[in-house]
N, CA, C and O atoms as a Tinker XYZ file with bonds, in Angstrom:
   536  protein
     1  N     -1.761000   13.903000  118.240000    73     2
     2  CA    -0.401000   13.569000  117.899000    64     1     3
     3  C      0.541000   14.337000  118.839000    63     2     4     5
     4  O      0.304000   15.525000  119.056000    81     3
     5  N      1.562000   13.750000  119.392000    73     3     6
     6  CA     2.473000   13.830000  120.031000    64     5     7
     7  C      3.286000   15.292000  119.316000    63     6     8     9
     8  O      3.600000   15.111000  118.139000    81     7
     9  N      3.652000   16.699000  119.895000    73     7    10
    10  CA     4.493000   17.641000  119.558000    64     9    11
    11  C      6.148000   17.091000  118.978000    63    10    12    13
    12  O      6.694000   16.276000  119.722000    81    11
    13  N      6.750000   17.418000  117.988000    73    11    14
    14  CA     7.547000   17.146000  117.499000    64    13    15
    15  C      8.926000   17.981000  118.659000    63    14    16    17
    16  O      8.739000   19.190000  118.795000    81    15
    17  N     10.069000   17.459000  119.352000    73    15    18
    18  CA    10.909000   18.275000  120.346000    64    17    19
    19  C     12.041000   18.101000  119.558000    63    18    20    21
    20  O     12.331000   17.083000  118.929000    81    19
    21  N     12.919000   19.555000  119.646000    73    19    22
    22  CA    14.188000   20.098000  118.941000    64    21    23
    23  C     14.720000   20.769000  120.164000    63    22    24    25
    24  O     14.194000   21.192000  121.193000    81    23
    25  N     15.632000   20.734000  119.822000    73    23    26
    26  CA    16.412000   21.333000  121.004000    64    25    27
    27  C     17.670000   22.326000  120.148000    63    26    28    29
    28  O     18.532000   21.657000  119.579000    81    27
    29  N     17.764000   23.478000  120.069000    73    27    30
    30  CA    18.589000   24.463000  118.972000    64    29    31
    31  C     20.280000   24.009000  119.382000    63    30    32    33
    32  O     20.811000   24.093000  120.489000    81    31
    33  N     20.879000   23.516000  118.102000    73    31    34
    34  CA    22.116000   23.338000  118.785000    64    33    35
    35  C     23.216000   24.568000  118.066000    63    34    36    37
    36  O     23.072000   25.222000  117.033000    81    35
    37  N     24.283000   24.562000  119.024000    73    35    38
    38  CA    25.099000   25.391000  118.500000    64    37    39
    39  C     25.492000   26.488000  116.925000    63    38    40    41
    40  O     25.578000   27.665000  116.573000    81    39
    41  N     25.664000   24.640000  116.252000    73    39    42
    42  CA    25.972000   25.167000  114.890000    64    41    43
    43  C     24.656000   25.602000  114.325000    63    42    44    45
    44  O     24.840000   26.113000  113.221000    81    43
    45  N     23.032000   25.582000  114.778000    73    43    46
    46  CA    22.337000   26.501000  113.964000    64    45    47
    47  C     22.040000   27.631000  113.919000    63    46    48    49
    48  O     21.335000   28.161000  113.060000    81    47
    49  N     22.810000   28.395000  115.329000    73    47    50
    50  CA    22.747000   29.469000  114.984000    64    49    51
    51  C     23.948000   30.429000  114.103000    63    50    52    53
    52  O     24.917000   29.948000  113.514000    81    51
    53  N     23.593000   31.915000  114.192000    73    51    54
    54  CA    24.064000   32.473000  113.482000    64    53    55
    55  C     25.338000   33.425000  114.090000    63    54    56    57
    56  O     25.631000   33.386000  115.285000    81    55
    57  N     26.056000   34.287000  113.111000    73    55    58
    58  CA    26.955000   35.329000  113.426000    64    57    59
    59  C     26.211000   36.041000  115.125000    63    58    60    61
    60  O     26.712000   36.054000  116.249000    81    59
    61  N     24.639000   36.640000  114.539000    73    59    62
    62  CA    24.123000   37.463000  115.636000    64    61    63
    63  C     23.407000   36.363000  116.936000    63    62    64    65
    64  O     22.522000   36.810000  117.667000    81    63
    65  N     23.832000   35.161000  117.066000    73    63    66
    66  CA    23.203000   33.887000  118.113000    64    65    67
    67  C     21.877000   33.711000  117.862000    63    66    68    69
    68  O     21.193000   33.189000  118.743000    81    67
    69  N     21.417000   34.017000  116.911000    73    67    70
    70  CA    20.254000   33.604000  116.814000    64    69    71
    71  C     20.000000   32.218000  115.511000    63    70    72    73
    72  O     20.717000   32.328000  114.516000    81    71
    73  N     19.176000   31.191000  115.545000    73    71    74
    74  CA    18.717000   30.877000  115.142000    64    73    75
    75  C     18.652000   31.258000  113.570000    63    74    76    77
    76  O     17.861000   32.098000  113.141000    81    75
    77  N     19.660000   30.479000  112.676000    73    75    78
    78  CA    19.445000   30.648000  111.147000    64    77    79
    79  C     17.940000   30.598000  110.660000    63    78    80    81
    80  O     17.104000   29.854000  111.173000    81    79
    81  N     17.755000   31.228000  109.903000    73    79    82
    82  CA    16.450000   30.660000  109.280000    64    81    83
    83  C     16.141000   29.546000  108.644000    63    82    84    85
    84  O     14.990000   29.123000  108.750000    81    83
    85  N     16.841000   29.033000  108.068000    73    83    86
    86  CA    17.120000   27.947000  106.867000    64    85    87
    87  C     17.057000   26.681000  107.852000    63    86    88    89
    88  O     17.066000   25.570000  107.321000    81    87
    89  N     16.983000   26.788000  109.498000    73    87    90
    90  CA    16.912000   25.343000  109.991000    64    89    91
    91  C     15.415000   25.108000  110.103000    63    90    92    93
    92  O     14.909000   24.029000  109.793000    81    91
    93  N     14.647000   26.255000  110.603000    73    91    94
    94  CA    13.285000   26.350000  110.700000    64    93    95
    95  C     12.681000   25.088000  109.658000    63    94    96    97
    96  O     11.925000   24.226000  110.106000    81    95
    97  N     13.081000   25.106000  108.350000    73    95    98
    98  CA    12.732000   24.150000  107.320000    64    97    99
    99  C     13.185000   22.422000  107.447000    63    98   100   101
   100  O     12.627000   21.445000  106.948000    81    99
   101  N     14.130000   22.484000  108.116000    73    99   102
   102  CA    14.514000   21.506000  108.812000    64   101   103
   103  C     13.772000   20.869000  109.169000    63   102   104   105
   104  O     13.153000   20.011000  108.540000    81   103
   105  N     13.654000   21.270000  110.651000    73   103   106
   106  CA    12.930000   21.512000  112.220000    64   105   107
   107  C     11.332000   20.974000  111.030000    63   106   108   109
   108  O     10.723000   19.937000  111.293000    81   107
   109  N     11.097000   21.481000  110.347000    73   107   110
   110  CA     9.897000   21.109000  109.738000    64   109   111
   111  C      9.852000   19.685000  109.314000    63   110   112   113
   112  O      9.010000   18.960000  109.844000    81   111
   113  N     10.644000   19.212000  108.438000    73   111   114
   114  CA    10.964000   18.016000  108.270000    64   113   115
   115  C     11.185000   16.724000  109.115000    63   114   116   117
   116  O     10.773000   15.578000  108.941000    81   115
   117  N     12.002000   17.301000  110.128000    73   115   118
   118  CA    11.842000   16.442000  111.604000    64   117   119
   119  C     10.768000   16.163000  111.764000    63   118   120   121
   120  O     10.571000   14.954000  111.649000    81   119
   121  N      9.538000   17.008000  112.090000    73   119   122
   122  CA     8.102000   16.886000  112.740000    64   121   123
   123  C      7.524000   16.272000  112.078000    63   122   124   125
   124  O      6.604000   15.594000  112.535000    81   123
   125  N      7.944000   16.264000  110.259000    73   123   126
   126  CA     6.991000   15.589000  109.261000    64   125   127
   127  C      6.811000   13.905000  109.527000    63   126   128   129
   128  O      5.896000   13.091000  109.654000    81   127
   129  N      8.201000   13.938000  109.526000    73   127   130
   130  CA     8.863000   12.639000  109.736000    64   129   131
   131  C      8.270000   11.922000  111.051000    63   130   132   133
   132  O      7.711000   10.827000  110.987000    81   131
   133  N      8.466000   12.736000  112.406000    73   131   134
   134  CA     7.780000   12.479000  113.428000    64   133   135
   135  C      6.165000   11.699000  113.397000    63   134   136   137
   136  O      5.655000   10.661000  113.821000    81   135
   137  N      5.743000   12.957000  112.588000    73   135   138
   138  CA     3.889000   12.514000  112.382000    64   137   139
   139  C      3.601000   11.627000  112.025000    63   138   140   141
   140  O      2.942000   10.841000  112.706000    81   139
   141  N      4.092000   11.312000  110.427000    73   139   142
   142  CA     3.847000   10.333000  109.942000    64   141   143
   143  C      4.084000    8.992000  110.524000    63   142   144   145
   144  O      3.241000    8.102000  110.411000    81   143
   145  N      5.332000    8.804000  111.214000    73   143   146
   146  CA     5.665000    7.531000  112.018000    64   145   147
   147  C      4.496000    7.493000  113.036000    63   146   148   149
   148  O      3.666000    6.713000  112.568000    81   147
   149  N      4.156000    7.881000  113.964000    73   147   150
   150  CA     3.355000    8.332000  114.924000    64   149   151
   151  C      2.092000    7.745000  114.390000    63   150   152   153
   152  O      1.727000    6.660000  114.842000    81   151
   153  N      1.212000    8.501000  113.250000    73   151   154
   154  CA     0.476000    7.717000  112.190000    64   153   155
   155  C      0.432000    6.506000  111.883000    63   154   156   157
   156  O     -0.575000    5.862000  111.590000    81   155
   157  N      1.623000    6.109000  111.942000    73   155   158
   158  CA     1.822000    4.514000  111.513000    64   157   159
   159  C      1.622000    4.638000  110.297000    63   158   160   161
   160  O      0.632000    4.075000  109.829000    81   159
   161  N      2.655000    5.547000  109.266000    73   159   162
   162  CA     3.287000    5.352000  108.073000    64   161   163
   163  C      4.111000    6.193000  107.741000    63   162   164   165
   164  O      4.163000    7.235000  107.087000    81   163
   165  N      5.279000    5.006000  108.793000    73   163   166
   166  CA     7.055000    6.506000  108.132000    64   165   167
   167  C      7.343000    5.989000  106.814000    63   166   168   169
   168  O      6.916000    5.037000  106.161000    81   167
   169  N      8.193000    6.899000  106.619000    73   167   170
   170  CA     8.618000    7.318000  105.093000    64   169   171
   171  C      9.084000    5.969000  104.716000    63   170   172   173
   172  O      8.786000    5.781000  103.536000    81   171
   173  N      9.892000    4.614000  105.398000    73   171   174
   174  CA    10.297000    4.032000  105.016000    64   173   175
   175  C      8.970000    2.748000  104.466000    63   174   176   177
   176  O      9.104000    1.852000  103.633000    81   175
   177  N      7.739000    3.110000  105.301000    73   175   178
   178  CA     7.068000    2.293000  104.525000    64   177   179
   179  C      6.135000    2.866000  103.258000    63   178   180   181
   180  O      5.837000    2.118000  102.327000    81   179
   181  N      5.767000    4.049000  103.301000    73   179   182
   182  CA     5.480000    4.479000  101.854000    64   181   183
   183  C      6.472000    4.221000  101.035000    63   182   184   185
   184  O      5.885000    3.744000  100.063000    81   183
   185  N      7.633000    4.226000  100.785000    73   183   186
   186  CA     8.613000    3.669000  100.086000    64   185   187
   187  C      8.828000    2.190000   99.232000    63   186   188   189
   188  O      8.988000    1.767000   98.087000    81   187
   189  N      8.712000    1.726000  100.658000    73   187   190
   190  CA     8.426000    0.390000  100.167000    64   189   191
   191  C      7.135000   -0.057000   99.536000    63   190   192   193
   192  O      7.055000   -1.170000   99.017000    81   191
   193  N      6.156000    0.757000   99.565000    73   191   194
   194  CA     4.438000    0.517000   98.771000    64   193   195
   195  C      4.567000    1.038000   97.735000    63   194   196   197
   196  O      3.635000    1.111000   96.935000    81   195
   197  N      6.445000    1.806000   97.374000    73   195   198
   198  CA     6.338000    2.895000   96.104000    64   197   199
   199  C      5.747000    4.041000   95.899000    63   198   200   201
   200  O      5.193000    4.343000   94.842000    81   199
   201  N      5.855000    4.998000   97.240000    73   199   202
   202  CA     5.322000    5.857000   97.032000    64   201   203
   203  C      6.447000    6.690000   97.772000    63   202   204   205
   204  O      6.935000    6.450000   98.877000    81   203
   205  N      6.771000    7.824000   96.820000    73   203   206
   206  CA     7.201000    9.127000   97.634000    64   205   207
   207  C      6.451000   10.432000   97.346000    63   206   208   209
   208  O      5.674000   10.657000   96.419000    81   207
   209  N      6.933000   11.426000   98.552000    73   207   210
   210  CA     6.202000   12.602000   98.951000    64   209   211
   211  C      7.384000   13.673000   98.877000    63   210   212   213
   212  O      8.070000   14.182000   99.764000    81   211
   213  N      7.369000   13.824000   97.505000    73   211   214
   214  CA     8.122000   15.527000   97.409000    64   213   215
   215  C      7.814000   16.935000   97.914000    63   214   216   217
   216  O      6.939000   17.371000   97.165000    81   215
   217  N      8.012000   17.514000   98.497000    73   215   218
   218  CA     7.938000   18.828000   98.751000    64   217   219
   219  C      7.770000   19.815000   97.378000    63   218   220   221
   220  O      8.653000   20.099000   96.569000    81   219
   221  N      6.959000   20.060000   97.377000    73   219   222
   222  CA     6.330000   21.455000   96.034000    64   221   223
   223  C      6.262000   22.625000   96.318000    63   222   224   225
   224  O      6.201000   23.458000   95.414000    81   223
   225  N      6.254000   23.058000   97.863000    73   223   226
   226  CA     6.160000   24.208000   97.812000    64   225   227
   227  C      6.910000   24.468000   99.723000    63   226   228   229
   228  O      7.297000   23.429000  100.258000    81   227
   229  N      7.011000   25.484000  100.359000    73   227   230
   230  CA     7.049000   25.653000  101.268000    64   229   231
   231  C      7.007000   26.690000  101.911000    63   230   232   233
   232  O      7.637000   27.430000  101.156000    81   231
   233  N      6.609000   27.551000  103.111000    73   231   234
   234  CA     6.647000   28.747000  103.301000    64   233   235
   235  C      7.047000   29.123000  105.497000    63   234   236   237
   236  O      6.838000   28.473000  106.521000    81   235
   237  N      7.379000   29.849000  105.333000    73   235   238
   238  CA     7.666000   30.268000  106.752000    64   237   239
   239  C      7.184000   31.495000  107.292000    63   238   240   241
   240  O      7.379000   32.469000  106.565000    81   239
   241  N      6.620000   31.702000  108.348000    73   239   242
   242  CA     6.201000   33.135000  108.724000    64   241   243
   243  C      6.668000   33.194000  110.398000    63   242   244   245
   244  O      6.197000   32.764000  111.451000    81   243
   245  N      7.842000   33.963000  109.998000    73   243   246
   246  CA     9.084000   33.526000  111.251000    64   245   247
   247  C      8.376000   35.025000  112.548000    63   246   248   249
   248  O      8.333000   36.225000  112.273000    81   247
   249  N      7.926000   34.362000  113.882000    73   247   250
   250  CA     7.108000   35.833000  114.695000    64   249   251
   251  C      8.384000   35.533000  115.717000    63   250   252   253
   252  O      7.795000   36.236000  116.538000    81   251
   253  N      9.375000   35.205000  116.297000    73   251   254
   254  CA     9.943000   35.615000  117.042000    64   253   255
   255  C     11.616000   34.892000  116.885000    63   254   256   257
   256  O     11.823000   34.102000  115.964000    81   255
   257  N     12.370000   35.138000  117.552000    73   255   258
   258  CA    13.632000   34.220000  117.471000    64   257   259
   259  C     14.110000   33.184000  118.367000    63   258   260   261
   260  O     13.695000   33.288000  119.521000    81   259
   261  N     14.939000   32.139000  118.098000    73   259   262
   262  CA    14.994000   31.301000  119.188000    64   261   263
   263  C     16.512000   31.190000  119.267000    63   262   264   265
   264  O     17.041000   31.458000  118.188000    81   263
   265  N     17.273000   30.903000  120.142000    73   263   266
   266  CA    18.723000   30.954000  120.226000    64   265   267
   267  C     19.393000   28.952000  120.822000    63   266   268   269
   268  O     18.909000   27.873000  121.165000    81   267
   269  N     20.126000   29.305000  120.695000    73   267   270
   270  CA    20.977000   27.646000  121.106000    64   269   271
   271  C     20.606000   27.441000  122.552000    63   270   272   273
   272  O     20.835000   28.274000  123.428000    81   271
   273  N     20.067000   26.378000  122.729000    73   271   274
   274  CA    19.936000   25.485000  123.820000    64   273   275
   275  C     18.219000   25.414000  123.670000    63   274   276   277
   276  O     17.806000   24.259000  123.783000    81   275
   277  N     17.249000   26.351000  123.457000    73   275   278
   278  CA    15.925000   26.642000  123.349000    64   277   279
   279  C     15.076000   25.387000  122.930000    63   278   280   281
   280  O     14.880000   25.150000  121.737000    81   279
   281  N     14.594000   24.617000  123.887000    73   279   282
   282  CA    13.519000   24.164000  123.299000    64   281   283
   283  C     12.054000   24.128000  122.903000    63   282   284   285
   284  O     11.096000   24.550000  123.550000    81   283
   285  N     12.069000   23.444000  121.518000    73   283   286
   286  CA    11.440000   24.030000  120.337000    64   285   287
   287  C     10.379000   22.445000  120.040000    63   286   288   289
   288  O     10.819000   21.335000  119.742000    81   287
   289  N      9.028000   22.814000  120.229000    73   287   290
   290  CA     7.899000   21.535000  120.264000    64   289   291
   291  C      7.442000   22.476000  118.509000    63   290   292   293
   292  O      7.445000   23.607000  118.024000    81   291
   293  N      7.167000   21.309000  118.213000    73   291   294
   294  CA     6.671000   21.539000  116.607000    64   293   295
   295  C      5.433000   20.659000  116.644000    63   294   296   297
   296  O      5.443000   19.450000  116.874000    81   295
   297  N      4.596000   21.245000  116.447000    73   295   298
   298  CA     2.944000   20.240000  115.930000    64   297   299
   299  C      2.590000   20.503000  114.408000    63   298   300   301
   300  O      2.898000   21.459000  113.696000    81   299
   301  N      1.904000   19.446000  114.144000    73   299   302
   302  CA     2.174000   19.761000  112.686000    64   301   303
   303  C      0.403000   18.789000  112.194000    63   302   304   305
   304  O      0.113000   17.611000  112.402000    81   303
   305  N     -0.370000   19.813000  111.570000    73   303   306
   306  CA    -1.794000   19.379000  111.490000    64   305   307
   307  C     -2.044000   19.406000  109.549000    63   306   308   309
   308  O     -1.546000   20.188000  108.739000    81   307
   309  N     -2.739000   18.549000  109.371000    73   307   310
   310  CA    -3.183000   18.168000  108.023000    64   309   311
   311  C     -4.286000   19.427000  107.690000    63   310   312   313
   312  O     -5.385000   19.618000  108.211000    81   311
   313  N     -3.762000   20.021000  106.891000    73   311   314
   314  CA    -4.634000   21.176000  106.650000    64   313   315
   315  C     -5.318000   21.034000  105.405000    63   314   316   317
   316  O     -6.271000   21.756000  105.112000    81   315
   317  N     -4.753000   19.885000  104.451000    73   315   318
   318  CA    -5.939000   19.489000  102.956000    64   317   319
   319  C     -5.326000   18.473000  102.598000    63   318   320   321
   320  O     -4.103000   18.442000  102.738000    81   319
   321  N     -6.039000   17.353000  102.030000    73   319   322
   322  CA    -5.675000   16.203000  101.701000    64   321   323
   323  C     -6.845000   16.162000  100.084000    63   322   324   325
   324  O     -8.023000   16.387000   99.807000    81   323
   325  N     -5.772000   15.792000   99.498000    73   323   326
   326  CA    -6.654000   15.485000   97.992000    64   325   327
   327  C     -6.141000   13.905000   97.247000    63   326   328   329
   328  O     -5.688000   13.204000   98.152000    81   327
   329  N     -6.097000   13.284000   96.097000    73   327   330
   330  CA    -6.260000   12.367000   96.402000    64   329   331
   331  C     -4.687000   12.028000   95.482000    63   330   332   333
   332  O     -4.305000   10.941000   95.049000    81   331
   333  N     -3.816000   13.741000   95.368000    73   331   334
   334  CA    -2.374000   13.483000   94.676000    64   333   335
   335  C     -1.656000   14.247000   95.397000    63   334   336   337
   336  O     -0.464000   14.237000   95.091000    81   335
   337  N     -2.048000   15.128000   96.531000    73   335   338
   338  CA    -1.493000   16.163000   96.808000    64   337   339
   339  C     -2.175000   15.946000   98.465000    63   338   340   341
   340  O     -3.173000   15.398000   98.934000    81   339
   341  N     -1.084000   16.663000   98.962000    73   339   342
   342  CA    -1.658000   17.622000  100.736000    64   341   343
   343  C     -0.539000   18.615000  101.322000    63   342   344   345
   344  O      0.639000   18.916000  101.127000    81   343
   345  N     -1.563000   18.924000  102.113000    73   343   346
   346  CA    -1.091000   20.076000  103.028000    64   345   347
   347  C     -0.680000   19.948000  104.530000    63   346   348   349
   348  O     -1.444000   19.210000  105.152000    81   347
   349  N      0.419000   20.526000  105.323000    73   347   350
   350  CA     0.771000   20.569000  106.292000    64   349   351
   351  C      0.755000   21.479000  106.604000    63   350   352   353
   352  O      1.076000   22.313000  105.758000    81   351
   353  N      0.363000   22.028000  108.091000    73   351   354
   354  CA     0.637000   22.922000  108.777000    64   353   355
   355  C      1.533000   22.740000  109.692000    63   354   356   357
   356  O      1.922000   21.575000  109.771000    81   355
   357  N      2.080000   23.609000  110.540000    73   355   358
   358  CA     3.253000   23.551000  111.267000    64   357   359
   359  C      3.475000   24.910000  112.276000    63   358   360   361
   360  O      3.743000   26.066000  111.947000    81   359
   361  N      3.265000   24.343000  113.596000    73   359   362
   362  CA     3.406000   25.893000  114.586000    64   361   363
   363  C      4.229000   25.037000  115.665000    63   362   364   365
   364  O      4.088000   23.980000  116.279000    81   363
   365  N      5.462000   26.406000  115.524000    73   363   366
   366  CA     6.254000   26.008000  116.913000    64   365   367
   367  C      6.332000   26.874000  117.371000    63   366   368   369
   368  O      6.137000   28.044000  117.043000    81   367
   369  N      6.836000   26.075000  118.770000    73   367   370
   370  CA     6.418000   26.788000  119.886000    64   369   371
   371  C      8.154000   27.175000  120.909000    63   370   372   373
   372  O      9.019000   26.299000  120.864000    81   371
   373  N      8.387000   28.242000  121.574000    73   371   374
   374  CA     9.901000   27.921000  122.485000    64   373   375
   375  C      9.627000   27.476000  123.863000    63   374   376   377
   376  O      8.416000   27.525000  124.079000    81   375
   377  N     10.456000   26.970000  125.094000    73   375   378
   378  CA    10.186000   26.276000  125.947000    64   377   379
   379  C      8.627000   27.332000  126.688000    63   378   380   381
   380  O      7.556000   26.893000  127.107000    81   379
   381  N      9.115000   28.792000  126.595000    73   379   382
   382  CA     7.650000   30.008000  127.101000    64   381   383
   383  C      6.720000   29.658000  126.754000    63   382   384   385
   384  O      5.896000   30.553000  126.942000    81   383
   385  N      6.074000   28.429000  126.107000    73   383   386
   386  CA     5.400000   28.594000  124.993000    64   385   387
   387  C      4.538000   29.486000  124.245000    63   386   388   389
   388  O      3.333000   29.427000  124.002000    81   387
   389  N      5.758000   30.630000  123.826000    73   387   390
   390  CA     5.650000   31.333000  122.793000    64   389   391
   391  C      5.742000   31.189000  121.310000    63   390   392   393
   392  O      6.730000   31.363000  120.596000    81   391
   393  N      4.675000   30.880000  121.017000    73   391   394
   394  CA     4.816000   30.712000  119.191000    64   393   395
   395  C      5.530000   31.955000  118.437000    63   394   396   397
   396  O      5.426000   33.182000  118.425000    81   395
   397  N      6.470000   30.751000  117.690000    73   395   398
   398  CA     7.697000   31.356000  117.031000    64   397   399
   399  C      7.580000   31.440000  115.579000    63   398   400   401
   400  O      8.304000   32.174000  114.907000    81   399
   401  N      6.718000   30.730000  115.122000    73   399   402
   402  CA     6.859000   30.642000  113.930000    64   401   403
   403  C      5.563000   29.492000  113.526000    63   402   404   405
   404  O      5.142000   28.650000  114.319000    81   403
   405  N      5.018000   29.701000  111.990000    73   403   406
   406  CA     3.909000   29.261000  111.439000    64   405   407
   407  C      4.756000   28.912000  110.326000    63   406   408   409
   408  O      5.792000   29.505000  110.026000    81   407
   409  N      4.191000   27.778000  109.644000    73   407   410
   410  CA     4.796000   27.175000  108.629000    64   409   411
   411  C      4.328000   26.277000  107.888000    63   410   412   413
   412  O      3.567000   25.725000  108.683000    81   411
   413  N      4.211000   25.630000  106.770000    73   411   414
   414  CA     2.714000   24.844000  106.081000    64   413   415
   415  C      4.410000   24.602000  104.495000    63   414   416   417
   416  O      5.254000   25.291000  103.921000    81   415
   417  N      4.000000   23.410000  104.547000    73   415   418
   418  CA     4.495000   22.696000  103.251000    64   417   419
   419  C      3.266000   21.397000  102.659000    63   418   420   421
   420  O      2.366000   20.666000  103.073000    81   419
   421  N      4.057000   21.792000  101.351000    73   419   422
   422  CA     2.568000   21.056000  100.193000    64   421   423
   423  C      3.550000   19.984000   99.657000    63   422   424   425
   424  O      4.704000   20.237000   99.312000    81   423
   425  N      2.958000   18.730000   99.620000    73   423   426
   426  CA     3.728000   17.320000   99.087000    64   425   427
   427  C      2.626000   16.842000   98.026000    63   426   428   429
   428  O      1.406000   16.876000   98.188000    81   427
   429  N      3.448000   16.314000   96.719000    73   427   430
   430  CA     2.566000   15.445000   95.655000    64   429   431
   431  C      2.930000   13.877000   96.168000    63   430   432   433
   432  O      4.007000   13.609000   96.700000    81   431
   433  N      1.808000   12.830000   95.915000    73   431   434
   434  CA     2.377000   11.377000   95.926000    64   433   435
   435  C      3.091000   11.304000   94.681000    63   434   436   437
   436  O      3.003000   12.187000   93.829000    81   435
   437  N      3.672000   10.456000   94.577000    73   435   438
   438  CA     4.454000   10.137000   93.221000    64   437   439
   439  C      4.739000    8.898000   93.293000    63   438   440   441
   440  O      5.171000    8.512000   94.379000    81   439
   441  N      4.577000    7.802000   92.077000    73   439   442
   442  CA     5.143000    6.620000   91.828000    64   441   443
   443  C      6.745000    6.552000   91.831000    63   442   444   445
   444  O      7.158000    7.712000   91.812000    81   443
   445  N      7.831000    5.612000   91.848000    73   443   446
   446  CA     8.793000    5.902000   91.540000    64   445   447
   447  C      9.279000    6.520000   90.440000    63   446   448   449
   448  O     10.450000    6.861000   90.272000    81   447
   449  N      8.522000    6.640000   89.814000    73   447   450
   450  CA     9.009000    6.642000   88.124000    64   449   451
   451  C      8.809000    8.909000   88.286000    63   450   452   453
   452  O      9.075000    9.709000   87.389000    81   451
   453  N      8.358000    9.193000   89.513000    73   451   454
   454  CA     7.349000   10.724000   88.905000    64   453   455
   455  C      6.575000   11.006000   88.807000    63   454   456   457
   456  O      6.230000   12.183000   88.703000    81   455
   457  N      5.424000    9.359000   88.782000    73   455   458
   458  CA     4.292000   10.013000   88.129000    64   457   459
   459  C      3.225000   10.411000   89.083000    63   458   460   461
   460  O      3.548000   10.832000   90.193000    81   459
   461  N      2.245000   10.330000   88.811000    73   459   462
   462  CA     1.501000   11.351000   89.870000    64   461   463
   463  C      0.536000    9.625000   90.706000    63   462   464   465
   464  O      0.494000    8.648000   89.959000    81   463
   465  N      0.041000    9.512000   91.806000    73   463   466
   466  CA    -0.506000    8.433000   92.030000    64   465   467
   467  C     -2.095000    8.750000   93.058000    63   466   468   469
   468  O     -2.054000    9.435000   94.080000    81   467
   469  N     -2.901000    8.350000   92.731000    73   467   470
   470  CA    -4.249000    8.623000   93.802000    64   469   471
   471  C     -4.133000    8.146000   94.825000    63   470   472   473
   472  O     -4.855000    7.149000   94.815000    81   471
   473  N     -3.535000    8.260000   95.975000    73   471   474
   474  CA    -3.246000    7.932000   96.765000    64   473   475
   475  C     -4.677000    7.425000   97.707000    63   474   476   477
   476  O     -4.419000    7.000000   98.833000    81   475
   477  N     -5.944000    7.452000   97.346000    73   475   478
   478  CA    -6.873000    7.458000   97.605000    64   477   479
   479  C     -7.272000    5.796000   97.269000    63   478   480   481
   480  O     -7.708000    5.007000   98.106000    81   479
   481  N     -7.015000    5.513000   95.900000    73   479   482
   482  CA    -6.709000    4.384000   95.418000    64   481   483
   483  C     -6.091000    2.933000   95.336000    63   482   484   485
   484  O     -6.433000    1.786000   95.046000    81   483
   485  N     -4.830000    3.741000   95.817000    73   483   486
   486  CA    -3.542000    2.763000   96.026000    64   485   487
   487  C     -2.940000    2.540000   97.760000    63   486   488   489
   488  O     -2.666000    1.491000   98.344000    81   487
   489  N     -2.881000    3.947000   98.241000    73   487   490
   490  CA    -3.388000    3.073000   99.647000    64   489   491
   491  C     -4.509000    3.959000  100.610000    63   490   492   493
   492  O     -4.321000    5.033000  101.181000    81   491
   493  N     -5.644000    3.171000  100.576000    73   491   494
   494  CA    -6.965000    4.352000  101.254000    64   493   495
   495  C     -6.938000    4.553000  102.806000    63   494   496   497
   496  O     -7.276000    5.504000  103.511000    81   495
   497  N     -6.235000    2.893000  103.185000    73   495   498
   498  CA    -5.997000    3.199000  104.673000    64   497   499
   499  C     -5.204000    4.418000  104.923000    63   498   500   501
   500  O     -5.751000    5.016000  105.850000    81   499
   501  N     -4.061000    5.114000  104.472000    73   499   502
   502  CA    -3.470000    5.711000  104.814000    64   501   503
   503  C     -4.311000    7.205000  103.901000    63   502   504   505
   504  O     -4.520000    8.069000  104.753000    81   503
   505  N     -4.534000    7.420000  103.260000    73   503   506
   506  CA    -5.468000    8.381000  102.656000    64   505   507
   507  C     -6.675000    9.007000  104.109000    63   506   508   509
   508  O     -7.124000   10.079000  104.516000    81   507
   509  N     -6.768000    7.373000  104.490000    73   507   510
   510  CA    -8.491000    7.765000  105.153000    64   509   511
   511  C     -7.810000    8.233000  106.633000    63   510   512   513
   512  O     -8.390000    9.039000  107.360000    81   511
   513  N     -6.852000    7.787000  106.894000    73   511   514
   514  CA    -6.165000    8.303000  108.356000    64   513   515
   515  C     -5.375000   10.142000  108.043000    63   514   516   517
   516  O     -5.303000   10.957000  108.962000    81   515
   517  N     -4.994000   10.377000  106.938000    73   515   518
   518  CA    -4.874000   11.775000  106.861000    64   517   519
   519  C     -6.131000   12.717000  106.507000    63   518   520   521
   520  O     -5.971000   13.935000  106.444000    81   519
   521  N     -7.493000   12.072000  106.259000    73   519   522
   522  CA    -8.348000   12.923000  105.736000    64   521   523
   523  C     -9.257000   13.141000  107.157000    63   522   524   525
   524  O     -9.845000   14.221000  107.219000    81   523
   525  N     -9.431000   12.159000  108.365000    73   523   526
   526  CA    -9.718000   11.877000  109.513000    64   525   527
   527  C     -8.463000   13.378000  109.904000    63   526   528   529
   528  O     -8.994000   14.292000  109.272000    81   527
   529  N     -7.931000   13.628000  110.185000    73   527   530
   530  CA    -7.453000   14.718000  110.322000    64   529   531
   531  C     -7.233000   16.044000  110.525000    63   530   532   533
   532  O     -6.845000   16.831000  111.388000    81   531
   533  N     -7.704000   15.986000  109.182000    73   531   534
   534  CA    -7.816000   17.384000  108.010000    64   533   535
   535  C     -8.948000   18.168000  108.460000    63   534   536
   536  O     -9.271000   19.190000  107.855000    81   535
């Protein structure tokens, strides 16, 4: 899969020019979004099959800083797939490619309604292309 590219703009950084933290989570979301299309299943077509992917958990382990203009490649690897739930990993990198930061968010499937769905079940093609992955 193709690296996810950000480029730090102005308004994310901070008082001290660096890089807020709170975009890092962003920047994560971008790449998610990235993958999955890439995959051949963006968000807009799980949607339409009735399925969304909430975020449950998320975490950051921030190793260096990046400032405005810096570009920022995000890869982002399937680290567990179950058949209601998975895992993302997430390492970016700055143009040095110096890794900046490690990062991993956990998504449930969900019907529209909330409820929980086997995604294993309901759609396996896309199940069997994230477990090919993992």
């Amino acid at each position: 899969m193709t690296p996810h590219q950000h480029f730090v703009q102005y308004y994310e950084t901070d008082r001290m020019g660096i890089t807020h933290h709170s975009n890092y989570i962003r920047w994560m979301e971008e790449a998610r979004v990235h993958f999955l299309t890439e995959l051949g299943w963006p968000y807009e077509l799980l949607e339409e099959k009735g399925i969304i992917s909430p975020v449950t958990a998320v975490s950051c382990h921030y190793l260096a800083t990046s400032t405005f203009a810096d570009q920022i490649k995000i890869s982002v690897k399937v680290a567990k797939i179950k058949a209601a739930r998975f895992i993302l990993t997430y390492e970016m990198f700055n143009q040095k490619d110096q890794l900046i930061c490690q990062s991993q968010s956990e998504h449930s499937f969900l019907d529209r309604k909330g409820r929980f769905v086997n995604l294993k079940k309901i759609l396996p093609e896309f199940y069997g292309k994230l477990q090919e992955l993992s």
